[in-house]
C-alpha positions as CSV (number, residue, x, y, z in Angstrom):
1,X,-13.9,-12.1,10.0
2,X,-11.8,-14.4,7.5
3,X,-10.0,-12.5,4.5
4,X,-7.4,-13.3,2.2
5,X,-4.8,-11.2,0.8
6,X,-4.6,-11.8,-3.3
7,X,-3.3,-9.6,-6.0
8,X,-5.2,-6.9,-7.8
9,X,-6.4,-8.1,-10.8
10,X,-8.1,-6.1,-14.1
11,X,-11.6,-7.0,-13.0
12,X,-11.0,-4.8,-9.9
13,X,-10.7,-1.0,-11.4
14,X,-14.0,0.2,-10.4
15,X,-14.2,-1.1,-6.9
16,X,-10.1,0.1,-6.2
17,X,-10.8,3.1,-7.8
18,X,-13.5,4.2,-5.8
19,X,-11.0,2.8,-2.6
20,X,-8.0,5.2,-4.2
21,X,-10.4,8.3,-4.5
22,X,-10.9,7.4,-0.8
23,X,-7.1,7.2,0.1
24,X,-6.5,10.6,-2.7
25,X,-9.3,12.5,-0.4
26,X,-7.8,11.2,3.2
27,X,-4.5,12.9,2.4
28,X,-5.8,15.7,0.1
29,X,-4.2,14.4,-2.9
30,X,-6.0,16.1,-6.0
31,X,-4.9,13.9,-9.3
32,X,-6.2,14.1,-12.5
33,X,-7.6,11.2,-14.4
34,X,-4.3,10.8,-16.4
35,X,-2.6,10.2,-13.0
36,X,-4.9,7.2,-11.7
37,X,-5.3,5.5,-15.3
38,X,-1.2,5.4,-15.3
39,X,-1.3,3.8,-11.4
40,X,-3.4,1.4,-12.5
41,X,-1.7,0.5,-15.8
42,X,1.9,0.1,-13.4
43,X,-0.2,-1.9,-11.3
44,X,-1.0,-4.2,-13.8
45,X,2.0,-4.2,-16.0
46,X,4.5,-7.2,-15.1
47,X,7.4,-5.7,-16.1
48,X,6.5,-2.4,-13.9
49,X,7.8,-2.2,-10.0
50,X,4.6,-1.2,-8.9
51,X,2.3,-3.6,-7.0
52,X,-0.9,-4.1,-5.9
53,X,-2.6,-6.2,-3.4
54,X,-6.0,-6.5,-2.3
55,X,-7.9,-8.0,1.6
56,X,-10.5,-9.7,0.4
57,X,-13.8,-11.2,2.0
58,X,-15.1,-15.0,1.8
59,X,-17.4,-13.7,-1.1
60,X,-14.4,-11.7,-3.0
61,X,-15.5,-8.3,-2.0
62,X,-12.8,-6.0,-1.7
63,X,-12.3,-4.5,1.8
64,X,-9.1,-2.3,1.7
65,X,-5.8,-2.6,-0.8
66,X,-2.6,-1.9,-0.5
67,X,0.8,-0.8,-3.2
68,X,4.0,-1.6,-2.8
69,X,6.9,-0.8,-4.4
70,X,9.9,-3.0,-5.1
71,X,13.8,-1.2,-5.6
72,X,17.1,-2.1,-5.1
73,X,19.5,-0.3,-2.7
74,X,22.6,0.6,-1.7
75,X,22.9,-1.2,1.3
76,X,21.1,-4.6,0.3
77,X,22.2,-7.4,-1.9
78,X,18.4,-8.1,-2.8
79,X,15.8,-5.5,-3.2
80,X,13.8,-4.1,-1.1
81,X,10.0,-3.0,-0.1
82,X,8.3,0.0,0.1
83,X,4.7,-0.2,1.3
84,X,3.5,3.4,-0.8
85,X,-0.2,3.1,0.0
86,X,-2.7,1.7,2.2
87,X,-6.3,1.9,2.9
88,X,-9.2,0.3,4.0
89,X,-13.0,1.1,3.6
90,X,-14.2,3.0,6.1
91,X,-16.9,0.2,6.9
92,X,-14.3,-2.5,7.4
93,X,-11.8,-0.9,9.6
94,X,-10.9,-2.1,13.2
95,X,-11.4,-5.9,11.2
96,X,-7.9,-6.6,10.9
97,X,-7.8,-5.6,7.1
98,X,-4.7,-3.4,7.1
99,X,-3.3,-5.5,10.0
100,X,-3.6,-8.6,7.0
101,X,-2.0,-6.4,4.4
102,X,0.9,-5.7,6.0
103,X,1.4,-9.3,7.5
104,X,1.2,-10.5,3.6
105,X,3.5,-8.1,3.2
106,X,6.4,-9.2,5.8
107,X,5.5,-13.1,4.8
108,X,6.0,-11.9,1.3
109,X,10.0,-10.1,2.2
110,X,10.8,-13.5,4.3
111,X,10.0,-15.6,1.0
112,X,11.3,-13.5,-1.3
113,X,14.0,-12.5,0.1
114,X,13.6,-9.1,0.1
115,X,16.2,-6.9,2.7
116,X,13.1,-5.1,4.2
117,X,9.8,-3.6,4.2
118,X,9.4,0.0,5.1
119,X,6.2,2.4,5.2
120,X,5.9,6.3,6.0
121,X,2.5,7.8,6.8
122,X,1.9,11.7,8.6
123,X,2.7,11.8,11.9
124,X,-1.1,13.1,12.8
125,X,-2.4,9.6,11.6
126,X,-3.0,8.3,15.3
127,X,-4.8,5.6,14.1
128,X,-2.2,4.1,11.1
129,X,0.3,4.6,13.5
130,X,-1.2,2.5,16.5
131,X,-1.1,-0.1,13.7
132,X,1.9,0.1,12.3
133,X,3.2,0.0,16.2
134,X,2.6,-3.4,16.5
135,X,4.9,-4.3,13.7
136,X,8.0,-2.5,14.6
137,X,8.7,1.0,16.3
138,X,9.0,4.1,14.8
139,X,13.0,4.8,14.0
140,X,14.8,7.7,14.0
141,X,14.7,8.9,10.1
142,X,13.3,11.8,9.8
143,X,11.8,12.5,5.8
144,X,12.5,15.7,3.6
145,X,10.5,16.1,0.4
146,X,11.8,18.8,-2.6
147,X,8.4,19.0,-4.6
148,X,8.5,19.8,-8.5
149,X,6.8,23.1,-8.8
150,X,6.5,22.5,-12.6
151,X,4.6,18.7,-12.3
């Protein structure tokens, strides 16, 4: 299958939103329609740290997307990547879809200089993981989350 990794664009909101609501349900997210109208205005605001890109087929059909976010450090000189989100349609996995995001992703860091990319996903995700496994190993960071009860 050929694809191609390009940015997200305004002419995409109905076809990644359906693909977020897919990515919301997988992890149990429940957001209101305030909370996905501001994601997609970061996306597509240039001054915003917020990216998205999208895997693509030869006729432009969207196949999975991914968001990163860009930030500085304190261990860097230049900034580096967080890969936030990632998801692929259900119809299009085991295609090498996620496998292309994340490539784009790494070629991206090497030509922009970026210090590193990094990702997080549930340790129960099997399948992300058996991914993400053939990138780099799992290291020994360990995550701890303190949740706003008021948001």
């Amino acid at each position: 299958m050929k694809q191609r990794i390009r940015s997200i664009e305004k002419k995409d909101e109905s076809r990644w939103r359906e693909l977020w609501l897919g990515y919301c349900d997988f992890y149990k997210m429940n957001l209101f329609q305030e909370n996905i109208l501001h994601l997609w205005n970061r996306i597509n605001d240039r001054n915003s740290p917020v990216f998205g890109i999208l895997a693509v087929d030869d006729e432009d059909k969207i196949m999975g997307f991914a968001h990163y976010v860009l930030h500085e450090s304190t261990s860097q000189l230049s900034p580096i990547c967080c890969l936030q989100d990632l998801f692929v349609d259900q119809a299009r996995r085991k295609e090498g879809v996620g496998h292309g995001l994340i490539e784009w992703l790494i070629k991206e860091m090497e030509v922009r200089g970026w210090g590193r990319v990094y990702w997080h996903t549930r340790e129960n995700n099997y399948k992300a993981r058996a991914l993400y496994d053939k990138f780099t190993s799992q290291n020994d960071f360990l995550r701890y989350v303190v949740e706003n009860p008021i948001k």
